[in-house]
PLY file of the C-alpha trace (Angstrom):
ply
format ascii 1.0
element vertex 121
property float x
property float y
property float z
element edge 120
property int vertex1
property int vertex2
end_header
101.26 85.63 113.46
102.54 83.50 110.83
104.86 84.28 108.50
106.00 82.66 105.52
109.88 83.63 104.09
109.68 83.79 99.86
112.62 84.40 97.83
112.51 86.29 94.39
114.39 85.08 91.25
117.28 87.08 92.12
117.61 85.96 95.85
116.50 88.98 97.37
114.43 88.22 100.42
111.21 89.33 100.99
108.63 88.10 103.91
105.05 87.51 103.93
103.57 88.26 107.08
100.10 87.05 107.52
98.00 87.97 110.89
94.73 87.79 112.00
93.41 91.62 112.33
90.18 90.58 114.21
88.07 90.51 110.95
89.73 88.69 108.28
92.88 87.28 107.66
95.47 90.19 106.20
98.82 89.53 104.40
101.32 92.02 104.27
105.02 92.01 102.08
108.30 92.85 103.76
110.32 93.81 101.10
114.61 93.97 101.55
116.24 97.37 102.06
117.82 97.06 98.25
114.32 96.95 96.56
112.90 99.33 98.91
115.94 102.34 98.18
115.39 100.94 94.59
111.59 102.28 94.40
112.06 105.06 96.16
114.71 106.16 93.80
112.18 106.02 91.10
109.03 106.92 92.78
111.29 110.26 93.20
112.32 110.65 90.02
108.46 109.98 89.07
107.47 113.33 91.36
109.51 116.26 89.60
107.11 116.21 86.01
103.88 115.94 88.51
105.39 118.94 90.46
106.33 120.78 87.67
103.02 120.51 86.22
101.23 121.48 89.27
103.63 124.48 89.33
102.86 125.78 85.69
99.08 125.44 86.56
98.10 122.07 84.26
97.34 119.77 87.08
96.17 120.25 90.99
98.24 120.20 94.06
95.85 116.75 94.63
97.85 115.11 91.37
101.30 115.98 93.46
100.15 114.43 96.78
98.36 111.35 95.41
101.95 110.49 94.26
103.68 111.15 97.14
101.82 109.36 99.31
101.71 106.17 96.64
97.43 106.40 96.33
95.55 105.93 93.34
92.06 107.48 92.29
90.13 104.24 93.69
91.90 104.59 96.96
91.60 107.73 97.73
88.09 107.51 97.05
87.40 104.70 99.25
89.20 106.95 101.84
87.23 110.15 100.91
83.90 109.00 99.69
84.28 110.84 97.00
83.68 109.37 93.59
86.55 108.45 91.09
84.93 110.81 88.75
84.99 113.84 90.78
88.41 112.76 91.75
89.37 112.97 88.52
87.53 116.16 88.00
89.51 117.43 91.12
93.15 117.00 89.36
92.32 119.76 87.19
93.67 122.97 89.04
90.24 125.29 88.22
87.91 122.45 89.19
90.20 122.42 92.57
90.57 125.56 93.37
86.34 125.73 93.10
86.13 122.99 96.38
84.37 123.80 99.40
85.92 123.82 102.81
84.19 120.09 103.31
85.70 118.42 100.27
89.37 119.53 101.46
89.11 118.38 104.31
88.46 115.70 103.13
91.21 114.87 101.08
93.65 116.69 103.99
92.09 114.12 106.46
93.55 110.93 103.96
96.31 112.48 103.48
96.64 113.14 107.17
97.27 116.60 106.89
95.75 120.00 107.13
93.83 122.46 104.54
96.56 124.57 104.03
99.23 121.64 103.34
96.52 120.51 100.74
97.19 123.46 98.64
100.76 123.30 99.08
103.40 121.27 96.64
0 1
1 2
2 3
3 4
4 5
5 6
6 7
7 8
8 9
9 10
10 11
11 12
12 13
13 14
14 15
15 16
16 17
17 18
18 19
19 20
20 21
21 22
22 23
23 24
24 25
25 26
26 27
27 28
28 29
29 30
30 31
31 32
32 33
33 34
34 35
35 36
36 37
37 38
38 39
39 40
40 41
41 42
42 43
43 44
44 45
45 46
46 47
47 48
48 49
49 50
50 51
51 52
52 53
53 54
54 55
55 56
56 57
57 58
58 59
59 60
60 61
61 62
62 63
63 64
64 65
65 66
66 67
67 68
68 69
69 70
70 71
71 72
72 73
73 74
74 75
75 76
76 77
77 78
78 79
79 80
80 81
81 82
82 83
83 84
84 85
85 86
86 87
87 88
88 89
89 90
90 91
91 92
92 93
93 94
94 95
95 96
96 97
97 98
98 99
99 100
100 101
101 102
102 103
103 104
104 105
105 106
106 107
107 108
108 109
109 110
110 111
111 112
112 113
113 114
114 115
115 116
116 117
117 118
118 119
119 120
């Protein structure tokens, strides 16, 4: 594996580790422990309005866990094989609540999770 130390303007350290994954050639950041505690400070401060909106019933539990676990619509689609479109029609709570059992599974299996803890905030 080789990887290649870069430095950011303000001399925190972060590696680039590139390997060889049998397909293609993959690069992957190491960021320092200061940055890292940095965005998850705000990446939790980011999740109470999405929570509270799931809670009062204007978005779908799916809004709450695409930010938890840092996805966005394209990913999760490319996990799901479900279109960005429906994805989009799935944030809305009444368009959610409407999925078959196949659909949430799904989006439980991305999120590695079950059914149940789908539904849940």
């Amino acid at each position: 594996m080789n990887v290649i130390l870069k430095t950011t303007p303000d001399n925190q350290g972060e590696k680039l580790y590139r390997y060889f994954d049998g397909k293609e050639w993959v690069e992957k950041w190491e960021i320092s422990d200061v940055a890292a505690q940095m965005a998850m400070a705000n990446h939790i401060q980011e999740l109470e309005p999405i929570r509270n909106k799931v809670l009062a019933g204007q978005l779908s539990p799916l809004a709450y866990h695409l930010q938890t676990h840092l996805f966005n619509i394209k990913l999760l689609s490319s996990y799901t094989g479900i279109s960005k479109r429906h994805i989009k029609k799935h944030l809305n709570p009444e368009n959610f609540n409407q999925l078959d059992e196949e659909t949430l599974k799904k989006y439980a299996t991305a999120f590695e999770f079950s059914v149940e803890e789908l539904k849940k905030v």
